[in-house]
ZAFI-573392 format. One record per residue (C-alpha): chain; residue number from 0; residue in one letter; y, x, z. Coordinates in Angstrom, 2 decimals. Layout:
BEGIN
   chain     n   res        yy        xx        zz
       A   NUM     A         Y         X         Z
...
//
This chain:
BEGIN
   chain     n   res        yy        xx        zz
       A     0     X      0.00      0.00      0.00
       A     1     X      3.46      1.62     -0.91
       A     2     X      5.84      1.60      1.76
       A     3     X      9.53      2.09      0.55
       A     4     X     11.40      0.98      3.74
       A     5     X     12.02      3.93      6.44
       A     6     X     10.55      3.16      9.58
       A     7     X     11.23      4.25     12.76
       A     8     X      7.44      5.27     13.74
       A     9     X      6.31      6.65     17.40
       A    10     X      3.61      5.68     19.66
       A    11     X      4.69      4.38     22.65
       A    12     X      2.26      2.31     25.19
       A    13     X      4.52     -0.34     26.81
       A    14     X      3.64      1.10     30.50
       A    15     X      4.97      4.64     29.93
       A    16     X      7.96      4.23     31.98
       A    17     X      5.79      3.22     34.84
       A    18     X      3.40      5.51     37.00
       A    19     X     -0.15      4.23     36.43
       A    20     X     -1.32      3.25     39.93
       A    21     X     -5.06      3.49     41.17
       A    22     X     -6.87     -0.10     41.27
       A    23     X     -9.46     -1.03     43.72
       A    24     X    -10.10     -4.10     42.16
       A    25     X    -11.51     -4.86     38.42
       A    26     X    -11.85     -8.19     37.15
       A    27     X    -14.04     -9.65     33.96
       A    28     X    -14.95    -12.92     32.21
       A    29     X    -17.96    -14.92     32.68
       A    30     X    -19.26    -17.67     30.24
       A    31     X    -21.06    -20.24     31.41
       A    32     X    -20.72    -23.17     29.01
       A    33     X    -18.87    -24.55     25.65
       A    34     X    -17.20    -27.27     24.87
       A    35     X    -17.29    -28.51     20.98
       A    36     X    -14.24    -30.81     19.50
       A    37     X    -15.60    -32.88     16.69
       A    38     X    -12.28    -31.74     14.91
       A    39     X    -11.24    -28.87     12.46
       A    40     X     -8.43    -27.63     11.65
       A    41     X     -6.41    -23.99     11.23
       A    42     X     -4.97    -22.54     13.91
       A    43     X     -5.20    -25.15     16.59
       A    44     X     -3.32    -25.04     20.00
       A    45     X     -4.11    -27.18     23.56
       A    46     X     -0.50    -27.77     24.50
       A    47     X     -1.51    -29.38     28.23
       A    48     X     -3.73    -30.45     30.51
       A    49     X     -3.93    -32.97     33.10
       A    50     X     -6.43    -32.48     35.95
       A    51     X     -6.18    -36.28     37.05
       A    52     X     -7.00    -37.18     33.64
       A    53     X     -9.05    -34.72     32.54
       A    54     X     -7.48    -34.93     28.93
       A    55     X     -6.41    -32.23     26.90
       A    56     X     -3.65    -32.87     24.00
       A    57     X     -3.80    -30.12     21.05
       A    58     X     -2.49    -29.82     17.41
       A    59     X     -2.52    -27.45     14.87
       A    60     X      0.63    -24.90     14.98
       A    61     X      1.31    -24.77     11.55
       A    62     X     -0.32    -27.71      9.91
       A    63     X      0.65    -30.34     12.45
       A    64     X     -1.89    -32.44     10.23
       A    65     X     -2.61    -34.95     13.88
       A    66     X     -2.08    -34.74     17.57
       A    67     X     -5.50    -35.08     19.56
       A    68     X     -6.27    -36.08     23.08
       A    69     X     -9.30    -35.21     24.35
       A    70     X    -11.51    -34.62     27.58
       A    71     X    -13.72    -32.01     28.75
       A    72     X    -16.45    -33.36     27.01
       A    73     X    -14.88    -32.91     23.37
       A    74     X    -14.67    -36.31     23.12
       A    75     X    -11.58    -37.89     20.88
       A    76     X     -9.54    -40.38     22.95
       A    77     X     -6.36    -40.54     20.66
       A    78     X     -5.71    -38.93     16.81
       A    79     X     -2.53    -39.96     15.60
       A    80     X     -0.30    -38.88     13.19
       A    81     X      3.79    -38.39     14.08
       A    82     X      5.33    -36.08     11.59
       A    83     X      8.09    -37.44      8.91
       A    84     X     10.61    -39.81      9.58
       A    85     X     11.87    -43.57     10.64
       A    86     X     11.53    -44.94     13.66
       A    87     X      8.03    -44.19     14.90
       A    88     X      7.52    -40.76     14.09
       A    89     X      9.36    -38.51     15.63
       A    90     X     10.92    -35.60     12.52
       A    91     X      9.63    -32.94     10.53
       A    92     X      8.33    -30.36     13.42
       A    93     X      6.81    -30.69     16.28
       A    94     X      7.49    -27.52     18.78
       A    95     X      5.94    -28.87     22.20
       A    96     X      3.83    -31.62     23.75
       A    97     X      3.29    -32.32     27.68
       A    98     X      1.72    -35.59     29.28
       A    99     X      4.31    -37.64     31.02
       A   100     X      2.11    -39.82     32.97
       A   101     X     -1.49    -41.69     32.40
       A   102     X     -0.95    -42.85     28.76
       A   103     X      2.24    -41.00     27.20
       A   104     X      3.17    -38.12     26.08
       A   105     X      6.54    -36.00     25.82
       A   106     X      7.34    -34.61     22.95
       A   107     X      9.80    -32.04     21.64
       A   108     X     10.55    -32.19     18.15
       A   109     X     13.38    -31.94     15.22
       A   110     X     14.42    -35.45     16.76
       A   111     X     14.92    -34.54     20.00
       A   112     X     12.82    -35.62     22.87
       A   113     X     10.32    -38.12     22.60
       A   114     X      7.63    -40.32     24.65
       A   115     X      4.47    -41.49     22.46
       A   116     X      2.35    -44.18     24.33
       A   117     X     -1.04    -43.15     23.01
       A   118     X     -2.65    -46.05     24.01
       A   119     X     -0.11    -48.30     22.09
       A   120     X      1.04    -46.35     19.40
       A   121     X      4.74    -47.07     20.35
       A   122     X      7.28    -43.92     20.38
       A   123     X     10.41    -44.36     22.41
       A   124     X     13.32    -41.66     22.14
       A   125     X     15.39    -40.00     25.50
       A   126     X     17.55    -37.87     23.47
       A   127     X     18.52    -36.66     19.86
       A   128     X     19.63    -32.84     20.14
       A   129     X     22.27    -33.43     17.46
       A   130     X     25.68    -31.57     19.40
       A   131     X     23.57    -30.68     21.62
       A   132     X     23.43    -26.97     23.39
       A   133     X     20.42    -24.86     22.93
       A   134     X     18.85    -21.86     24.43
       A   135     X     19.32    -18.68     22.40
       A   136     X     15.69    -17.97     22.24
       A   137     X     12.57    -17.72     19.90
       A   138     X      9.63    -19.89     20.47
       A   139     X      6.01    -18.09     21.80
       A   140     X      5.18    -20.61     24.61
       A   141     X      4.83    -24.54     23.36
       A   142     X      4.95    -25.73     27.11
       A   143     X      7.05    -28.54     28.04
       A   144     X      7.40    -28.20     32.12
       A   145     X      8.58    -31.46     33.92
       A   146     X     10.18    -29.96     37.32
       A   147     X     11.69    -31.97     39.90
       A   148     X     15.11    -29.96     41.08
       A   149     X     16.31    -32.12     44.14
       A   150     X     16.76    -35.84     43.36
       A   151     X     17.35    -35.02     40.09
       A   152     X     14.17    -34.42     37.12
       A   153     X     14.78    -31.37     34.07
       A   154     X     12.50    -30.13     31.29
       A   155     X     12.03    -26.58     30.68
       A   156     X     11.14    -25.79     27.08
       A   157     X     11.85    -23.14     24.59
       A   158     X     13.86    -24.68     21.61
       A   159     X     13.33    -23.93     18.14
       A   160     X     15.25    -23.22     15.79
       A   161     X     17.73    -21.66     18.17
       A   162     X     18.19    -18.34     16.39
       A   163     X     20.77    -17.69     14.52
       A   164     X     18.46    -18.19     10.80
       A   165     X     19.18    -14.24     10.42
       A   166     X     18.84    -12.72     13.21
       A   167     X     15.95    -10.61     12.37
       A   168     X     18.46     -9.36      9.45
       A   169     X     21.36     -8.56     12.10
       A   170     X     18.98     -7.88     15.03
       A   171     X     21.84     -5.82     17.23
       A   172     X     21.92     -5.63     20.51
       A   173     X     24.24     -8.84     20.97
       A   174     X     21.02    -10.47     20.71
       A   175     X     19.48     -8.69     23.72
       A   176     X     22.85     -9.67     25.76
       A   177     X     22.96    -12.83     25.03
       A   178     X     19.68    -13.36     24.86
       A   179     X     18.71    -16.60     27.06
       A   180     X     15.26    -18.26     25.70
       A   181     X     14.54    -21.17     28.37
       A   182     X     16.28    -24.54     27.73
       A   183     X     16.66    -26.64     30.74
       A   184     X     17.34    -30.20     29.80
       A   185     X     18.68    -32.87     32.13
       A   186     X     17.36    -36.04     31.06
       A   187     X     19.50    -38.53     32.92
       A   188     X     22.71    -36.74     32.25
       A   189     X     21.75    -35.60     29.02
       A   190     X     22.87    -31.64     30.25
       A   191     X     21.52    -28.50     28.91
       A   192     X     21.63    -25.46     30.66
       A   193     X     20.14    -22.39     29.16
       A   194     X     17.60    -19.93     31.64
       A   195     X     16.92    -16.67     31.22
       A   196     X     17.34    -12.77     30.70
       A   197     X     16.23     -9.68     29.42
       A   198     X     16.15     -7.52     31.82
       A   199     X     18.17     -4.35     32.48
       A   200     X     15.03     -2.06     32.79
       A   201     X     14.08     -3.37     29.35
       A   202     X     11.98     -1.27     26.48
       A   203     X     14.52     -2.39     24.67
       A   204     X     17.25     -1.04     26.46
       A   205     X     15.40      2.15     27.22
       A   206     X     14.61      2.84     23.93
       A   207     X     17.70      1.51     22.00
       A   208     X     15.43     -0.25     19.41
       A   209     X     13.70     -3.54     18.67
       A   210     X      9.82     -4.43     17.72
       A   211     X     10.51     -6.85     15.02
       A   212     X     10.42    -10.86     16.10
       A   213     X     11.58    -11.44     19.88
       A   214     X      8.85    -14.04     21.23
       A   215     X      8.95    -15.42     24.81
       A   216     X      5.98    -16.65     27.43
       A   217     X      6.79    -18.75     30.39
       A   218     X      5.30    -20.84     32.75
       A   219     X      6.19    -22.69     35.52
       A   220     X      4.45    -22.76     39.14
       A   221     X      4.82    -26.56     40.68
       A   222     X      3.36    -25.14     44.11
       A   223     X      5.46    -22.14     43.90
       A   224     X      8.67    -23.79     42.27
       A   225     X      9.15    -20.61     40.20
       A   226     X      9.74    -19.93     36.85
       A   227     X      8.18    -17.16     35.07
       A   228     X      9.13    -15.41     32.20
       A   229     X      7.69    -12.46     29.99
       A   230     X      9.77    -11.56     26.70
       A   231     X      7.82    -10.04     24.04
       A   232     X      6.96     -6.81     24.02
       A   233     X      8.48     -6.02     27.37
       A   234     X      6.02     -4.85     30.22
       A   235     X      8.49     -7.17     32.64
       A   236     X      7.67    -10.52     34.10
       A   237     X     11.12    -12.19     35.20
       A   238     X     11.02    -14.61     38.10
       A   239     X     13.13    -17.46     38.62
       A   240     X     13.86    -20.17     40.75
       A   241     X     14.23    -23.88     39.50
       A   242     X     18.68    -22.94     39.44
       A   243     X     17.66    -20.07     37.31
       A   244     X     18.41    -17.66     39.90
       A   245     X     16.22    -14.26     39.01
       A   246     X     14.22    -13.25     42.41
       A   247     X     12.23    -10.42     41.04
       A   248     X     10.75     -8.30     38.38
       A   249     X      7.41     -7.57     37.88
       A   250     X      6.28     -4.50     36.30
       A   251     X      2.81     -4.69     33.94
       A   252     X      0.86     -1.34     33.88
       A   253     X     -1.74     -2.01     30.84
       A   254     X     -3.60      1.38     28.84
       A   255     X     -4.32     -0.81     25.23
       A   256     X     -0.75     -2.37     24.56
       A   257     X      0.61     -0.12     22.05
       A   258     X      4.24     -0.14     19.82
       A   259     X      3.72      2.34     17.11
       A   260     X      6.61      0.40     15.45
       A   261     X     10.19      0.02     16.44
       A   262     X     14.02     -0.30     14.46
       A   263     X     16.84      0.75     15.04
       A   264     X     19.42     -2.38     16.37
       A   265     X     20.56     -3.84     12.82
       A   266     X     17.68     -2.98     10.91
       A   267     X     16.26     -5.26      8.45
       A   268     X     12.84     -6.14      9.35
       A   269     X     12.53     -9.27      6.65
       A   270     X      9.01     -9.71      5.12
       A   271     X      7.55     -6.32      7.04
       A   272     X      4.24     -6.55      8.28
       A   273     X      3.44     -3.89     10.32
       A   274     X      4.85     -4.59     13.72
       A   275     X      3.04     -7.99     13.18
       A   276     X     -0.32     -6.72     12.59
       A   277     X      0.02     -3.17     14.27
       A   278     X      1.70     -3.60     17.50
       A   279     X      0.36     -5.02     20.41
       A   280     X      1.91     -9.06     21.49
       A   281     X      1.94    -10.48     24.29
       A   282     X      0.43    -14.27     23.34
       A   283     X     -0.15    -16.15     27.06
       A   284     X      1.00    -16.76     30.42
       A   285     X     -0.47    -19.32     32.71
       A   286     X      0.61    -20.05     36.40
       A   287     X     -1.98    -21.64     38.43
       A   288     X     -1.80    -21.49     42.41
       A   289     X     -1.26    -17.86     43.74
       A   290     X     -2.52    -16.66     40.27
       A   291     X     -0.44    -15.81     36.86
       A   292     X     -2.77    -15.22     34.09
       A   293     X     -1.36    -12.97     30.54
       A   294     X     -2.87    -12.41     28.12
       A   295     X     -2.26    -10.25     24.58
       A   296     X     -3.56     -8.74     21.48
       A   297     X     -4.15     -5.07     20.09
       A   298     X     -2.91     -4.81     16.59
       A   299     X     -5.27     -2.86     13.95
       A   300     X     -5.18      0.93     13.49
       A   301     X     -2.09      1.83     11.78
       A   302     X     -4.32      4.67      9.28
       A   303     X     -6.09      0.99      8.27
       A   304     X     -2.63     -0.78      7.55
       A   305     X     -1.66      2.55      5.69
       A   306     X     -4.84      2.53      3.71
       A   307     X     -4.87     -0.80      2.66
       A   308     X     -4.28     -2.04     -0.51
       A   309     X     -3.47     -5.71      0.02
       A   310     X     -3.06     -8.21      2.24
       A   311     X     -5.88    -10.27      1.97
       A   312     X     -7.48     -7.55      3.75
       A   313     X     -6.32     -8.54      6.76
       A   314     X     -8.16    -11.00      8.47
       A   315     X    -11.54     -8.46      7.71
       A   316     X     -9.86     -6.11      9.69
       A   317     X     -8.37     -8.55     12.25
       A   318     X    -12.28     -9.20     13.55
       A   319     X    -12.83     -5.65     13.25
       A   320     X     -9.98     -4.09     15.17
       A   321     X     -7.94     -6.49     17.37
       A   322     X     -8.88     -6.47     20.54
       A   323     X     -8.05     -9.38     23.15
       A   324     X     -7.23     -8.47     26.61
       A   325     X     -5.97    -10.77     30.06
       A   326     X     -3.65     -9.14     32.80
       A   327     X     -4.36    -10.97     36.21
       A   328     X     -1.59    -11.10     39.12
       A   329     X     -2.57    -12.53     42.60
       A   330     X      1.31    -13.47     44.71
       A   331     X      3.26    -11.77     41.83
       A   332     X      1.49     -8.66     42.24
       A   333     X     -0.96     -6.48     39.76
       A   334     X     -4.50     -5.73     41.22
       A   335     X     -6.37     -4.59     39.06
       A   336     X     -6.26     -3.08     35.34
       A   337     X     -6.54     -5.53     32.05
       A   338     X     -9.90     -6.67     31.25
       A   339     X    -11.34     -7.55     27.88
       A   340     X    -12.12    -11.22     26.87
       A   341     X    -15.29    -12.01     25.60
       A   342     X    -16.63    -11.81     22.29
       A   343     X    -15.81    -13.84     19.93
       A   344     X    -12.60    -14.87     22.03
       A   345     X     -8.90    -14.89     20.96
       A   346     X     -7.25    -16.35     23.94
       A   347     X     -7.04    -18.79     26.94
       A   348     X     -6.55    -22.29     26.19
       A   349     X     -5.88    -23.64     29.20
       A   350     X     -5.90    -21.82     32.90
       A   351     X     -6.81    -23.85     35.39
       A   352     X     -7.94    -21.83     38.16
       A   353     X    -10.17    -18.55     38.28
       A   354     X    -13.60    -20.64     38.03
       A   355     X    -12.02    -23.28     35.45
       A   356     X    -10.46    -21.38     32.33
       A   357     X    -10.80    -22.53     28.52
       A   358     X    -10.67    -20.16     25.68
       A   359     X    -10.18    -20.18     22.38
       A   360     X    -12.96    -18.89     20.00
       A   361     X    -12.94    -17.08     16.62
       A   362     X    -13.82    -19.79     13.91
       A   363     X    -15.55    -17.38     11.65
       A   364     X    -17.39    -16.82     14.37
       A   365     X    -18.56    -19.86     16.36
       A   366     X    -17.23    -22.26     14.57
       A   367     X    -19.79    -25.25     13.13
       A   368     X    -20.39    -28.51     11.40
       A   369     X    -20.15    -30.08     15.09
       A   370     X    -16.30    -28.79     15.07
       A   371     X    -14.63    -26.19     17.05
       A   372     X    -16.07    -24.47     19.76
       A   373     X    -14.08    -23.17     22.70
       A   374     X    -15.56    -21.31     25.72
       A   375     X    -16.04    -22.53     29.60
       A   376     X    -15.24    -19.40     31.46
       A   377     X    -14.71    -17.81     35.06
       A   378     X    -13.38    -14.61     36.49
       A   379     X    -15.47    -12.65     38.17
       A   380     X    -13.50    -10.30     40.87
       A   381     X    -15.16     -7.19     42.16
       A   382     X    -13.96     -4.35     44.49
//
């Protein structure tokens, strides 16, 4: 593959500012059962959960072809369709879905936010986001998080489009500044308020660069009333209370997250591929009790992006090379050192607690006739 661009190429592993402590702890995966949606589509995401239900809600990220609820079983309660427009659809994108109570669901979408009934098949709106203020942010996480903040409720959601359309083309660091990605919306009052930093002991303040497309993770605890926040590819998880107050850092010490890749701040990074497919990315975060889950991805070698000659070579070496790895903090601290997901997995689909975790499969791999296969798993803790 020619390259004609000049690059800005160094191998960096996201923890090299921090002193790799000594863990007494090591943590792996255990699989112990699957679960098989009589559904297929590409590149399909659970958006929520609800424990009381036991119903999962899930669409397809870039087809959006239906929204499903199911439950643990795999079986179909609702498959509807909502893209397009009038008034019981709800606009050309859908970004992110919660459960609002026993049979609707909120949704955020090009119209603003929405409630589907599920059970009725009637959409009612809250609030169009036309004038509206929006976080400065780029989407990663597709949670929406219903917090109660005193007598008054707010959902906490990262908005997209909120980008300027070319910021990758002018990506300076007035983006870093000003970057806020977590949109706090007030339904009653109709309010916005934007949550959210990159920190001060940033990679990309350290090194004066950027990695290509900024992506954000966060979560928030109910139990804990925090706020979490991980900007991609920073080794910093941000904590917040529910006023967007920071409270504290936390540094992530990993050995496989690796940025061969950076740019200088204003360099064009339009229609590049390698920090996509070469550099590591962080992909979850999941806040459960005293536990925050992360996970991310490897990229492939960089000699095997160098060597090859197209693109449709990719996903080949996507199976081959990418690795998939989870970072597990107990009470906001690190205990142990990343551990590998299973074979054949590319993430966690839902985090429930350390014996009740959901992952997502390879399709290549497990996927069958019956539909998609995700994995029941556990985490096993030893000393």
């Amino acid at each position: 593959m020619n390259k004609i661009y000049v690059i800005v190429f160094f191998l960096i592993c996201s923890c090299s500012n921090v002193k790799e402590p000594l863990y007494t702890e090591s943590n792996s995966f255990e699989v112990y059962d699957t679960l098989t949606l009589n559904y297929t589509t590409r590149d399909f995401k659970i958006y929520d959960y609800d424990e009381n239900l036991d119903l999962f809600v899930g669409m397809s990220r870039n087809m959006m072809d239906s929204i499903i609820v199911f439950d643990s079983n795999g079986s179909i309660k609702s498959k509807f369709f909502a893209l397009g427009t009038g008034n019981q659809i709800v606009g050309n994108n859908i970004y992110s879905i919660s459960f609002r109570d026993k049979d609707k669901l909120l949704i955020n979408s090009d119209d603003g936010f929405v409630t589907y009934n599920y059970l009725t098949d009637s959409i009612s709106q809250i609030v169009t986001f036309k004038n509206s203020i929006r976080a400065y942010g780029s989407i990663q996480s597709f949670n929406i998080e219903q917090v109660k903040a005193g007598d008054s409720e707010m959902y906490l959601t990262i908005l997209k489009p909120s980008f300027p359309e070319n910021y990758l083309r002018d990506f300076d660091e007035r983006i870093i500044t000003d970057y806020k990605p977590i949109t706090a919306f007030f339904p009653t009052s109709g309010k916005f308020e934007m949550i959210g930093d990159i920190s001060k002991n940033s990679i990309y303040y350290s090194e004066s660069s950027h990695f290509g497309e900024l992506l954000s993770l966060f979560d928030y605890n109910s139990e804990k009333s925090l706020i979490f926040l991980l900007n991609n590819p920073d080794n910093i998880v941000l904590v917040y209370d529910v006023l967007g107050t920071l409270i504290k850092e936390i540094p992530l010490t990993t050995k496989e997250f690796k940025l061969p890749y950076s740019y200088g701040f204003g360099y064009v990074t339009d229609n590049m591929l390698e920090y996509q497919v070469v550099n590591s990315v962080y992909r979850e975060m999941y806040s459960s009790g005293s536990d925050l889950l992360i996970t991310y991805r490897t990229g492939i070698h960089d000699d095997t992006f160098l060597s090859m000659s197209s693109p449709s070579d990719l996903p080949r070496y996507f199976q081959k090379e990418m690795k998939y790895y989870a970072i597990l903090l107990e009470d906001e601290e690190q205990n142990s050192e990343e551990f590998e997901l299973p074979y054949a997995s590319t993430g966690i689909a839902n985090f429930n607690s350390k014996n009740n975790l959901l992952l997502y499969t390879n399709p290549s791999i497990t996927e069958t006739t019956d539909g998609m296969i995700f994995f029941k798993a556990r985490i096993i803790e030893s000393k």
